[in-house]
N, C-alpha and C positions, 0 to 999 in steps of 0.2 A: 663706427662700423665694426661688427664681427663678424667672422669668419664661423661659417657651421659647419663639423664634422665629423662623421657616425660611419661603426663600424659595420653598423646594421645595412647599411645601403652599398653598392661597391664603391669605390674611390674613385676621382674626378679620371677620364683618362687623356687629361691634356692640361694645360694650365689655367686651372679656374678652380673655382668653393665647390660645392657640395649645393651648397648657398652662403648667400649674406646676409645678414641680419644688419636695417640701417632706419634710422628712422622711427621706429616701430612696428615698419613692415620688414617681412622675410621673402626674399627673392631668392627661390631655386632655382639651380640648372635646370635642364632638358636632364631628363631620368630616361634611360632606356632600358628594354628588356635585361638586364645583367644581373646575373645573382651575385650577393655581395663578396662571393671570391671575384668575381672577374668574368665568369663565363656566360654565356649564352644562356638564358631560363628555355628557349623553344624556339621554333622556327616559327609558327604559327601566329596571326594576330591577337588570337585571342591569350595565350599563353603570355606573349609577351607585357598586353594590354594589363595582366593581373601583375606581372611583374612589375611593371612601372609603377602601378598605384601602392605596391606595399615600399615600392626603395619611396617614392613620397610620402607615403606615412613616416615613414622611419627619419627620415629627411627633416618633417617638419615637426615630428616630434622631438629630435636634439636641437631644436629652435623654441620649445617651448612652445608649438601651436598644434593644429590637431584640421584634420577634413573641412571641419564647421568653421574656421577663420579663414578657409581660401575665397578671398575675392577676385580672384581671376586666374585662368590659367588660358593656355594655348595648346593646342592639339599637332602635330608634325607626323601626317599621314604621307606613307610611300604610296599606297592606294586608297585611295578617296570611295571606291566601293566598298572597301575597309570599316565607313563612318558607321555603318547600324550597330553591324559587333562593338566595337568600341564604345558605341555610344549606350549600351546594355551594360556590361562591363562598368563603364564609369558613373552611371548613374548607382550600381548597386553599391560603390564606394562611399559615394555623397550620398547617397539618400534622398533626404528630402530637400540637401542645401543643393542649391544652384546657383553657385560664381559666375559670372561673367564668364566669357569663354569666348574663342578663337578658335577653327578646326582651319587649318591648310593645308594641301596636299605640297610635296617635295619631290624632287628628282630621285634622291638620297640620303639616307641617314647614315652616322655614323655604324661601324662595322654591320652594318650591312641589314640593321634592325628595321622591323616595320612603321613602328612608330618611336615617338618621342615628346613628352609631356612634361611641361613646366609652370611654376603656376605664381603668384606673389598671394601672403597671408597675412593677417595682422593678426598676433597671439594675442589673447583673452576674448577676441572678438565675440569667439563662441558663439553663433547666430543659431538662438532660439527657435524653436517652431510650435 
């Protein structure tokens, strides 16, 4: 098992990885809206939504992997009328790939964000199209 962590994305803020890397897959945290000082990127879903997706890039890029090897992620929506933006938003990340995926709505997220997105990859996967 290793431990992944970049200063590109903000730091865990409680006791956990960034990700782990085990097996050959890479398991991220829950990413939320946070610029990698610490702060808030927007209030907004959609702002935050963009934010999530680059601290995941950055995330699974010091894991050695990349968009095109996520075979699954999970979605952690405060508002579930939320899902169309979001789901705009994250399609323009992946493109043409489409992981397995989970959307739930929540009570709450941490500091008070709209959403939260994690995802497992297996680097080299690189899935072709």
């Amino acid at each position: 098992m290793k431990i992944i962590s970049t200063t590109e994305a903000p730091q865990a803020i409680g006791p956990y990885s960034q990700a782990i890397s085990a097996g050959g897959l890479v398991y991220t945290s829950g990413q939320i809206g946070l610029l990698p000082n610490g702060e808030l990127a927007g209030e907004d879903v959609e702002t935050q939504t963009h934010q999530v997706m680059k601290n995941l890039f950055y995330v699974l890029e010091a894991a050695g992997a990349h968009f095109n090897d996520v075979i699954k992620t999970t979605i952690y929506l405060e508002d579930m009328r939320d899902f169309e933006k979001v789901n705009a938003i994250y399609a323009h990340y992946f493109g043409l790939h489409k992981p397995a995926r989970s959307t739930v709505a929540v009570r709450s997220l941490p500091k008070g964000v709209k959403i939260e997105i994690d995802c497992i990859a297996m680097p080299g996967a690189n899935y072709q199209y």
